[in-house]
N, C-alpha and C positions, 0 to 999 in steps of 0.2 A: 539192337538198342531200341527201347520203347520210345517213341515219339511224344513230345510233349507240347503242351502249346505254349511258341515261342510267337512272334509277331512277323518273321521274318518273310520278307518277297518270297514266294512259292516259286518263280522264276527265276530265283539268284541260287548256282552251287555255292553255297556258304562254307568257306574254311578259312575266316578270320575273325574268328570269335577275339583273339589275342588282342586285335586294336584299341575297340571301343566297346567288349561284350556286347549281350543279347538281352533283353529284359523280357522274360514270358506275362503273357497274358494275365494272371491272377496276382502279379507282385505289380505291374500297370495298372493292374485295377486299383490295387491299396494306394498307389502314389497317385493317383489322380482321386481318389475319397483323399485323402489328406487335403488335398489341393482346394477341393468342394467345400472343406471343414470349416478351411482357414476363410475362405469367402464368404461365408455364413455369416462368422463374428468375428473380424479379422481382429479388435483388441482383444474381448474373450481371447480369441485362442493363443496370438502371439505374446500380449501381458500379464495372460493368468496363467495357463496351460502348456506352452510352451518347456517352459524351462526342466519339467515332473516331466514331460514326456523326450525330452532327450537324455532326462537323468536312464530313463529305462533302454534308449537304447543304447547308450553307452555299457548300459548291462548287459547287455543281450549280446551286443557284439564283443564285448571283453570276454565273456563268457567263450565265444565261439573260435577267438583267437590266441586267448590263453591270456589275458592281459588284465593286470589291474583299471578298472573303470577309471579309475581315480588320475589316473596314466594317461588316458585312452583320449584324444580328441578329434572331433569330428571336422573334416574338411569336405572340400569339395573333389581332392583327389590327391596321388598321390603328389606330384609334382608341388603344391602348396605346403605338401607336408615338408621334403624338400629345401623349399625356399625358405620356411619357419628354421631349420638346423641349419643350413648354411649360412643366412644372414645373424645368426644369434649365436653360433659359438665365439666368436670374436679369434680371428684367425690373427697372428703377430707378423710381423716382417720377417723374413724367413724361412715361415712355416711352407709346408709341403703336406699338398690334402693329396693322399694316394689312393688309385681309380686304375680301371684299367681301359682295354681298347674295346668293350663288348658292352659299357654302357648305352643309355640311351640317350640321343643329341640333346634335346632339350634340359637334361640336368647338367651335360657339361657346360651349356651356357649357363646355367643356375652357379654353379662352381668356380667359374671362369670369374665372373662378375666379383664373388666372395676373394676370390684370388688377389683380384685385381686392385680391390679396393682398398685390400691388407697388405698390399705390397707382400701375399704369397704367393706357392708355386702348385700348381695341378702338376702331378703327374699322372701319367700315364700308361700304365704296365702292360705290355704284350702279353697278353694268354692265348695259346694257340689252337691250334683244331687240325684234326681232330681232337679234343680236348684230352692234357693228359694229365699231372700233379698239377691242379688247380692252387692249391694252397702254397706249396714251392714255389710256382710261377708268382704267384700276386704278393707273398713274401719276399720275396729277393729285390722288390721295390722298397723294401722299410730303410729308410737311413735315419739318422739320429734326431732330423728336420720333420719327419714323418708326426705330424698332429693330430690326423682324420685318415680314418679309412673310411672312404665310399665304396660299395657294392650294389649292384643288384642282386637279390635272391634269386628269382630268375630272366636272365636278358633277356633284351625286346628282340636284340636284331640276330641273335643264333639261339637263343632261346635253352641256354643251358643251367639247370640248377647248379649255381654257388655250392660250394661247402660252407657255409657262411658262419654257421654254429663254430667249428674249427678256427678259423680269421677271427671272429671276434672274440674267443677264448683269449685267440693269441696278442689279439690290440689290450684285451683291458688289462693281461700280464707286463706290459711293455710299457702302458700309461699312452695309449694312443685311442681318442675316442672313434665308434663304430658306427655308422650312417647305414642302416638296409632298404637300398629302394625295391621294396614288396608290391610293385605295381601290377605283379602278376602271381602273388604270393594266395592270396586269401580265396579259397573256394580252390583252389590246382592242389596246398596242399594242407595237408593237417597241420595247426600253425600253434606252438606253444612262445609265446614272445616272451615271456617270463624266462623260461628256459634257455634258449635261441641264443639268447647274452648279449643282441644288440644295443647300444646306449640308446639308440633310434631309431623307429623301425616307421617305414609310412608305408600305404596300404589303400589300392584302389576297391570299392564295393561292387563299382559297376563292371568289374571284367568277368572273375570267372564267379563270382558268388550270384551274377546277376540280377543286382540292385539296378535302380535308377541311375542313368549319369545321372552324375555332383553329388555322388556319393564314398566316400573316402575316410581316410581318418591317418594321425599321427600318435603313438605310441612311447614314451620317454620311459625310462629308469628312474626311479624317487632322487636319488644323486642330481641327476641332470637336469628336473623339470625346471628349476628357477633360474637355470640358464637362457631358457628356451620362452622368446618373447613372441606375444600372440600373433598370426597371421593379420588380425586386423585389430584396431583398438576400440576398442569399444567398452559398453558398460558394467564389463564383466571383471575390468581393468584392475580395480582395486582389489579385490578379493585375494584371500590367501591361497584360494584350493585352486591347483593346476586347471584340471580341465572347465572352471567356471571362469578363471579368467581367457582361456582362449576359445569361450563359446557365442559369445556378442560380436557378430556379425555386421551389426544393423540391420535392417529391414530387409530380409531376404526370406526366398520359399525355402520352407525345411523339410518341404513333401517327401524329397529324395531320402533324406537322415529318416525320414520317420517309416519309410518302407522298408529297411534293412533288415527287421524283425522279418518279415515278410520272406524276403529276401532268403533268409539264413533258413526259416520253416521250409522252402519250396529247395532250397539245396538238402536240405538232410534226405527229403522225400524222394526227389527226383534224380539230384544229379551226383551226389556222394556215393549212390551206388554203383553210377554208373561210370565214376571216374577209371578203375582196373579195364573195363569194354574199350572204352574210349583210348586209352594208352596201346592194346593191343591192336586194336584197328589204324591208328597211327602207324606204329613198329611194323606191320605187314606190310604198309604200303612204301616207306620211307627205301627201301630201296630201289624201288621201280621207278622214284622220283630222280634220285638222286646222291651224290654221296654224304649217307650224316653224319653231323661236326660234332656228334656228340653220341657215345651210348647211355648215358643218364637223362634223361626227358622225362613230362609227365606228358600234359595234353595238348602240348605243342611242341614241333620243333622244329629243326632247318636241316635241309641241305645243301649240299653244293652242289649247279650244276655247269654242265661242260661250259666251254667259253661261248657266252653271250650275253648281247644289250639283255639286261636285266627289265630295266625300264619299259622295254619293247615285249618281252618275253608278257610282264604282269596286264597290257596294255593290250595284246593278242586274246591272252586266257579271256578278261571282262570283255572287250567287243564283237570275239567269236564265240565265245562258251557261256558268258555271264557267270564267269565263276571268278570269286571273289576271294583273292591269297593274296600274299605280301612275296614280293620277288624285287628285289635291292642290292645294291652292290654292298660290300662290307670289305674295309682293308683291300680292295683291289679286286674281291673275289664276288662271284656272280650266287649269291643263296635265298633258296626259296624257305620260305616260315608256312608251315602249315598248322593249323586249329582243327581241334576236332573236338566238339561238344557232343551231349546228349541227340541234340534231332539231327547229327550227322547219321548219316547211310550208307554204307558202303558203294550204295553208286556215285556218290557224290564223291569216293577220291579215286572209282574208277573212270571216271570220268574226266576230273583231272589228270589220272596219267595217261589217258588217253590225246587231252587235250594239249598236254606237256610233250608229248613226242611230236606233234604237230606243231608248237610254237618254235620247236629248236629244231626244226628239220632233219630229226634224228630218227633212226629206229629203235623200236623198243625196247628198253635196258632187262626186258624180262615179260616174262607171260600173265598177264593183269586178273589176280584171281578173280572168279566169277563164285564162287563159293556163298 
């Protein structure tokens, strides 16, 4: 894989792009010129100019995720997107939003809270792992109570693509609305939201598309958008058109929204080509690591490894190797999440499973290609 300029410590094994992505050099440059603009003339830019130049990036990235602009709202990430459908579908007493055990923590508190204030029920569906009929397992949770399907597109903490297109076929048949947390959805894969059939889809910029953080967006169905009341209120308030009323902020930097263009040009170029490399150098290493909970992955995934402090294991890797992975417990079990972008190197996850046989006091589950 061709090396690009990313900003990253030269001293860090980097394999968790998954967390908080990578921002390169030339897409840093645009969000800090934006940043310069806005100081120049900061009414200019924010009272007159403003509003024309995120009409364009709403284009730019509807375009790139398959999504009516008109749809399309810009946040600061996915989680706000989120909190925008959970707090606004108005949940009854009763009701039952169904989820399952492979989300990610911070939206079941988001859920939890809508749950709770509705006098409804989070449930919580087992999906197993190795993963096996996803849509069977996350169906057999629907009961009659069933009002929201929540998914992730792909998990944070086993890191497996959803069938999600299938699930929410199956919810808008049933009259059950579809929530997709795509916090690792935009830039991993080719994304048609139009298509897709989610009522709601949100969407971080700064992971694998590698925007700026607070770069994000939420996505509605024409049906749904006047359900869905703004992140913040502001003066965009009155307006009849979707995305102008949940685009006033107040006074915030929009540097991040405004480098997305940027963003989306530097992935076509750089890393769209190189996403096929990036899966196969994954897949070659993933059993040397560990055993994986999934054979459907893109550019990240998890294994399982033998019993041990998790905790201890990710806290060895950075203080003896300076290498930088997600190793957590999930349901009981001990799995590492590995990342693998464009300026990863193959010595970078030999190095890792070298470093990994030495964290778990093990001997090596196999011969570490050198290839």
């Amino acid at each position: 894989m061709a090396r690009t300029p990313f900003l990253l410590d030269d001293g860090v094994v980097f394999l968790n792009h998954g967390s908080f992505g990578a921002c390169p050099e030339p897409v840093f440059a645009e969000y800090q010129g934006w940043q310069r603009e806005l100081e120049r003339e900061p009414v200019a830019f924010l009272a007159r100019r403003l509003n024309g130049l995120l009409e364009d990036v709403r284009a730019q990235l509807g375009a790139f995720v398959g999504a009516d602009p008109e749809g399309l709202v810009l946040l600061p990430n996915a989680t706000a997107g989120v909190n925008v459908a959970a707090r606004s579908l108005e949940l009854r007493p009763g009701d039952e939003v169904l989820s399952t055990d492979h989300e990610y923590g911070a939206m079941r508190f988001v859920w939890h809270d809508a749950c709770e204030r509705a006098d409804a029920t989070w449930v919580e569906q087992p999906v197993g792992i190795p993963a096996g009929d996803i849509v069977e397992e996350v169906w057999s949770g629907v009961t009659p109570r069933t009002r929201v399907l929540f998914l992730s597109h792909i998990t944070s903490p086993t890191a497996i693509r959803f069938p999600v297109e299938e699930l929410c076929r199956r919810a808008r048949e049933a009259g059950i609305l579809s929530v997709v947390d795509g916090a690792h959805g935009p830039g991993q894969l080719d994304l048609d939201l139009e298509e897709l059939g989610a009522d709601v889809y949100t969407g971080n910029c700064h992971k694998w598309l590698c925007a700026p953080k607070g770069s994000g967006f939420l996505w509605a169905r024409s049906e749904l958008r006047d359900l869905l009341r703004p992140h913040v209120i502001g003066w965009g308030a009155p307006s009849e058109r979707f995305a102008e009323r949940h685009a006033s902020h107040g006074t915030v930097d929009p540097a991040a929204y405004l480098a997305v263009p940027a963003a989306i040009a530097f992935h076509r170029e750089h890393l769209a080509p190189a996403r096929a490399d990036c899966h196969a150098l994954l897949a070659e290493f993933l059993p040397l690591l560990g055993t994986p909970v999934a054979a459907s992955f893109e550019q990240m995934a998890s294994v399982e490894l033998p019993s041990c402090d998790p905790a201890d294991v990710r806290r060895r890797l950075w203080q003896e190797h300076r290498i930088e992975v997600v190793a957590e417990e999930w349901n009981g079990r001990p799995l590492l999440r590995v990342s693998v972008q464009v300026y990863n190197k193959r010595e970078d996850l030999q190095t890792l499973a070298q470093a990994l046989t030495e964290a778990l006091g093990q001997s090596p589950r196999g011969t570490v290609p050198t290839r």
